[in-house]
KOLNUKOL-969452 format. One record per residue (C-alpha): x, y, z; residue in one letter. Coordinates in steps of 0.05 Angstrom, whole numbers, padded with zeros to 5 digits, always signed. Each point is the difference from the previous one (the first is absolute). Example, Ala and Ser with C-alpha at 12.3 -4.5 7.8 and 13.67 -1.06 7.14 Angstrom:
2
+00246-00090+00156A+00027+00069-00013S
//
This chain:
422
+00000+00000+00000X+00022+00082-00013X+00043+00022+00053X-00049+00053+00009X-00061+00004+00049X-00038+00028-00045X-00048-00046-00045X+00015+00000-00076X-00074+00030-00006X+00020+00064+00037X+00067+00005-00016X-00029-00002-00082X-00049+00052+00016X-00009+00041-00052X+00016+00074+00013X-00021+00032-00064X-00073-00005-00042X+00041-00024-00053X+00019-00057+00028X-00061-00025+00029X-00043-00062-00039X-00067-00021+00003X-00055+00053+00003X+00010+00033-00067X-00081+00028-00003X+00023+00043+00069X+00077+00021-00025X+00005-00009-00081X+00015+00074-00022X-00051+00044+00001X-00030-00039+00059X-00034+00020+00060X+00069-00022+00051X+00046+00018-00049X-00023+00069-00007X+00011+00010+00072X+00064-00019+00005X+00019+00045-00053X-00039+00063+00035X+00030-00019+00068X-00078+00014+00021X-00040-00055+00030X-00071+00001+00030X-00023-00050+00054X-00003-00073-00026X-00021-00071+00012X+00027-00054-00031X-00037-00062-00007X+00029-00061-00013X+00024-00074+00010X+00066-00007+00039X+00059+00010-00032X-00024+00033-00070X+00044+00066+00024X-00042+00039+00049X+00057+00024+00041X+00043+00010-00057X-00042+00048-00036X-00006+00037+00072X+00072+00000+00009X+00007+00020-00069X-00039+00064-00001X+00023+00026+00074X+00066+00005-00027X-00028+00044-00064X-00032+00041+00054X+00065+00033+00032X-00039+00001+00067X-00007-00036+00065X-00011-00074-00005X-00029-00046+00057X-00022-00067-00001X-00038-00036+00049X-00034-00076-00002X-00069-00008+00023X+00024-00065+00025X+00039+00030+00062X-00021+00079+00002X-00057+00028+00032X-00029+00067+00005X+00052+00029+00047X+00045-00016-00059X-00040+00032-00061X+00004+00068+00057X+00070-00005+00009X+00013+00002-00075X-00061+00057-00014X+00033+00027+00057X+00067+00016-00041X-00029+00002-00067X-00035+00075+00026X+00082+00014+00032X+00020-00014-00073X-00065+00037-00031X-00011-00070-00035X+00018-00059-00010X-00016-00070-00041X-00033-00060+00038X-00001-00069-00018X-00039-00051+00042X+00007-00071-00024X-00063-00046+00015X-00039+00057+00019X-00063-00040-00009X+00025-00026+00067X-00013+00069+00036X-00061-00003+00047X-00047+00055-00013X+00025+00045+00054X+00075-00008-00040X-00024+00019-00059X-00038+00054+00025X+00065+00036+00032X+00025+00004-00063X-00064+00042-00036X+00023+00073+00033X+00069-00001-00030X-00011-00023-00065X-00062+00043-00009X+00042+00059+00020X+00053-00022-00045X+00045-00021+00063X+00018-00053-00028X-00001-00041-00072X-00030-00073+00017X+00018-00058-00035X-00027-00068+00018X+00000-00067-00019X-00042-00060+00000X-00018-00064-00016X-00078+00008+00018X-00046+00044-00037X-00003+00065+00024X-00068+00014-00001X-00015-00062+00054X+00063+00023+00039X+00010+00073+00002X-00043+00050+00032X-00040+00039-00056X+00031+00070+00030X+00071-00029-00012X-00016-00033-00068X-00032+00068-00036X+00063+00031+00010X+00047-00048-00026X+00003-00026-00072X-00004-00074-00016X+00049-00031-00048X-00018-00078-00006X+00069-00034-00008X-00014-00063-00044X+00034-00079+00013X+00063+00001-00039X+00005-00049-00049X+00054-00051-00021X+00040+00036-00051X-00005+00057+00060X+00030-00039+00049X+00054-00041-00046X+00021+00078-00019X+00008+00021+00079X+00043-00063+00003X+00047+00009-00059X+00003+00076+00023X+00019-00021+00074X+00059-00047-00028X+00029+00060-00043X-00020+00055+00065X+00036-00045+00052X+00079-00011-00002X-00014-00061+00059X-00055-00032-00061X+00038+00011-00058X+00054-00027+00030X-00035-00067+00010X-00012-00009-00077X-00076-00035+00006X-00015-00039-00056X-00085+00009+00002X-00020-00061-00042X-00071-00013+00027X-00037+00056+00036X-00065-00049+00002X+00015-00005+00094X+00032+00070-00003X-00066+00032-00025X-00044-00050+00048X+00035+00012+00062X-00004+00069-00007X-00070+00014-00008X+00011+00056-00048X+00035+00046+00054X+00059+00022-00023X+00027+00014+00080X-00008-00075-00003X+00039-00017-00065X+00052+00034+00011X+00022-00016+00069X-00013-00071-00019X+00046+00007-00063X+00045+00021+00050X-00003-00059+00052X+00001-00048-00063X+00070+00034-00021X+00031-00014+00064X-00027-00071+00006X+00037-00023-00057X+00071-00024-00017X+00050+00039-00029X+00013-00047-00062X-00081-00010-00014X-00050+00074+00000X-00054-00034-00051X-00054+00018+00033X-00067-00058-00018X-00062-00011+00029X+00013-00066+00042X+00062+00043+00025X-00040+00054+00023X-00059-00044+00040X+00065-00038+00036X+00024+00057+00028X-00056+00031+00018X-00028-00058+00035X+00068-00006+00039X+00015+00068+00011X-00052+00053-00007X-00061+00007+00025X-00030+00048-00036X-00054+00021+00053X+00026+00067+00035X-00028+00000+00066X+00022+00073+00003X-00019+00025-00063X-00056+00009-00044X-00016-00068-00021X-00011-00005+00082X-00049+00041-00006X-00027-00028-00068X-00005-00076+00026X-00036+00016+00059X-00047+00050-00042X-00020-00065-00046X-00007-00046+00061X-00052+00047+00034X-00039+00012-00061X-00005-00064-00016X-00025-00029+00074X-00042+00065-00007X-00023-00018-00061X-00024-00065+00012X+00059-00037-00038X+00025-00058+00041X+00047-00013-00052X+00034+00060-00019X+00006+00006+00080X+00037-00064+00007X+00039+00018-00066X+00029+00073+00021X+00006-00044+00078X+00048-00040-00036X+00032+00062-00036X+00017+00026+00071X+00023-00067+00036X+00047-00013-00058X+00027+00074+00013X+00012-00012+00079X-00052+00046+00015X-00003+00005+00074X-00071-00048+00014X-00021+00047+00053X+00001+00052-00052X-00055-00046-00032X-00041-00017+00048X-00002+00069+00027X-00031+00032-00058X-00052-00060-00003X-00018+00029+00078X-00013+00065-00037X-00036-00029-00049X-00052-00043+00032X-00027+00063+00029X+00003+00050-00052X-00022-00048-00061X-00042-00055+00041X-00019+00027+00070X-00067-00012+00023X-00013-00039-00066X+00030-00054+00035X+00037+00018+00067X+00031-00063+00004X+00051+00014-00049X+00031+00055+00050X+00005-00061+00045X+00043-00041-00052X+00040+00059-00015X+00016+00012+00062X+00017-00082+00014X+00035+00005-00058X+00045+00056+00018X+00021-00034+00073X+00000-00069-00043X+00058+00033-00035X+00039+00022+00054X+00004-00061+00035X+00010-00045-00063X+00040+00037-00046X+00028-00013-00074X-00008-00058-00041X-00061-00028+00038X-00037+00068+00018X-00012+00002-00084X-00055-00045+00012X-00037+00042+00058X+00013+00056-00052X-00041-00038-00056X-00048-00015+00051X-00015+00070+00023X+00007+00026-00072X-00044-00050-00031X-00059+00011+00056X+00011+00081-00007X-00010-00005-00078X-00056-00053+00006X-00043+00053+00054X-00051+00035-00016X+00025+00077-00001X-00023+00063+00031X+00032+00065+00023X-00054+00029+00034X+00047+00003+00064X+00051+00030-00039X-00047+00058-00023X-00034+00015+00067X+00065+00014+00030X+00023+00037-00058X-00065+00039+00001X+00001+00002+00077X+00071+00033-00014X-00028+00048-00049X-00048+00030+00045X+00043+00013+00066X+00045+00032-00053X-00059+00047-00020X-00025+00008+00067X+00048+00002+00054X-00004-00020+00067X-00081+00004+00005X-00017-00006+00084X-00029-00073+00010X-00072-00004+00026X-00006+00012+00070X-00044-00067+00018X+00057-00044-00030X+00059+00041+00039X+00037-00044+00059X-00019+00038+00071X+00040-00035+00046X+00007+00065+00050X-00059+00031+00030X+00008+00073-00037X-00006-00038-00065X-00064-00029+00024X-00019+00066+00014X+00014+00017-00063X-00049-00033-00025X+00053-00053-00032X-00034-00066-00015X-00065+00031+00018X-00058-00046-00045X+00045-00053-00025X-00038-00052-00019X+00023-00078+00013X-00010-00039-00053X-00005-00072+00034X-00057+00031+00031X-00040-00001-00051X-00034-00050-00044X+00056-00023-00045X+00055+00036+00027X-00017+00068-00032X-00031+00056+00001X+00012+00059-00044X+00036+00059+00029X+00059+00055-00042X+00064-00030+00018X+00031+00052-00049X+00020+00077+00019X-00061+00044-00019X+00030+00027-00062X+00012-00062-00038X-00063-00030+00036X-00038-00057-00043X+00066-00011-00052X+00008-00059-00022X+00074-00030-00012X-00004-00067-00006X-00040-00028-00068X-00008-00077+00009X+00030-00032-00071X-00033-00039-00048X+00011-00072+00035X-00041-00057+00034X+00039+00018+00068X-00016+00076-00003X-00063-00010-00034X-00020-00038+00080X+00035+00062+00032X-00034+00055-00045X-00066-00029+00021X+00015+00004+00072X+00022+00072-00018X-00061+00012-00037X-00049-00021+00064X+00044+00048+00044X+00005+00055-00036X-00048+00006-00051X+00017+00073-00025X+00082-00011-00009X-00022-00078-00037X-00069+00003-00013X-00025-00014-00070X
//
């Protein structure tokens, strides 16, 4: 392997738009990214796109056209005191250019420190990500940015970033590859060139001085015995995980247990695994079937105790059930609506018949004055407000579409006839 830290991929990074391949209907001349570069002007941008197609590198390509300040952060590890600390000395420098890489993975609250400075023209924001914008960026954030969709690159694409790596890098060159079959090369990659490229690089050093023909059957032997090409740091982390919760979400046993495999065969740490699935079986199932939460959670203190190879098979288990549930996030939106209103509201005062009076000035008070005991009534109910007098008779919590909640929207229903009557 290079002598260098530095993977072939970055160290090959091109610098200059002239350099770049792939993307020709967003940088061709006369095009929308070339035209920028040129100016030295950029507005606020998104780009949309599969990983590795050259997000960053168009980014990193136009800050330094700019001749301005130039931070990057990674939604992956930065948070909103980060974004401040870079607005912060974007207004010192009277402005600056920001790029934010997976910003789809900004909460709302992230994404809504940003709105200020690049509405004032603080800052010049450019994001990437892998998810479509419209689902994962706040509709303030997104009408100020530009979208440019950044499309898969293709195979004479990526066999062009390869030949141009060997002539870019003196360690590469030096090796004198002989490509004869690109067939695993292309595969393995996945169409990201990130990919390619720093598995070019691992195949180089993996062979013998006296033999760099490079085949297919070469390529799956050493990758099999020496890569694994799941990064359990990176983006295809993040990717993996993605599919594997979509597909228990969407009711795919088998693309679960697939993408399952896809993480085992990476290392990826089990409780990792079974952690999400906790998440899962109450945002996607909940009260649809609350016993998933209790697998889950077996699952994830299954997987503790048992560990890698065997815990694969509680994994399965738990995945398997989870994708084979019947679904519902009702729980999921009555917090999130729950969350919505204190936002809106504040700290409303609570009722004064359901406040604690455990001294006698509270009784005084009037706390806990005409509560009302449920058990004492027929059925263990009896209609009273629980919530503070402004948001009196909301309701928060819709009952999904299921043959679980359908039983609990009835019992709703015969309590409180105006929040689930017909």
């Amino acid at each position: 392997m290079s002598t260098s830290n530095i993977p072939l991929a970055e160290r090959v990074r091109p610098r200059v738009l002239e350099d770049f391949i792939g993307q020709e209907h967003l940088v061709g001349p006369g095009k929308v990214l070339e035209q920028i570069v040129k100016n030295g002007k950029s507005h606020s941008i998104i780009f949309w796109g599969p990983p590795g197609v050259g997000k960053t590198t168009l980014a990193q390509i136009i800050a330094h056209s700019m001749h301005m300040p130039f931070f990057t952060l990674s939604a992956i590890d930065s948070g909103v005191k980060d974004v401040r600390g870079v607005i912060e000395l974007a207004r010192k420098a009277g402005h600056a250019l920001l790029f934010i890489d997976e910003i789809h993975r900004f909460n709302k609250s992230q994404q809504d420190s940003l709105l200020g400075a690049v509405e004032k023209g603080i800052i010049t924001l450019i994001g990437a990500t892998t998810e479509n914008p419209s689902f994962e960026v706040i509709s303030a954030l997104l009408s100020r940015c530009q979208v440019y969709v950044l499309q898969p690159l293709n195979e004479d694409h990526l066999q062009a970033l390869v030949h141009q790596a060997i002539e870019k890098d003196k360690w590469l060159a030096d090796q004198h590859l002989d490509i004869k079959e690109w067939e695993a090369l292309m595969q393995l990659s996945g169409g990201d060139a990130r990919r390619l490229l720093n598995l070019t690089e691992l195949i180089a050093a993996s062979l013998p001085e006296d033999n760099k023909v490079v085949t297919n059957a070469l390529v799956q032997d050493i990758v099999q015995q020496k890569m694994a090409l799941y990064d359990k740091t990176g983006e295809q982390h993040y990717d993996i995980i993605s599919a594997f919760i979509k597909s228990i979400r969407g009711s795919d046993p088998n693309a679960a247990v697939y993408y399952l495999a896809r993480m085992i065969a990476g290392g990826e740490d089990p409780r990792f695994i079974a952690r999400r699935m906790v998440i899962l079986a109450s945002e996607d199932i909940g009260n649809a079937n609350p016993n998933a939460l209790l697998l889950a959670t077996s699952c994830f203190q299954a997987v503790e105790m048992i560990g890698y190879p065997e815990c694969r098979i509680i994994l399965s288990q738990a995945a398997t059930y989870l994708a084979s549930s019947a679904k519902s996030n009702a729980a999921y939106m009555a917090i999130a609506n729950a969350q919505e209103l204190v936002s809106k509201t504040g700290d409303l005062p609570v009722p004064l018949h359901i406040r604690n009076a455990p001294t006698g000035l509270m009784k005084k008070l009037d706390y806990g004055k005409g509560y009302e005991y449920a058990h004492s009534y027929e059925g263990n109910f009896i209609a009273q407000e629980f919530l503070p007098e402004r948001v009196s008779g909301t309701k928060l919590y819709d009952p999904g579409n299921n043959a679980a909640e359908a039983r609990m929207r009835d019992y709703l229903r015969n309590c409180w006839k105006e929040k689930y009557g017909y």
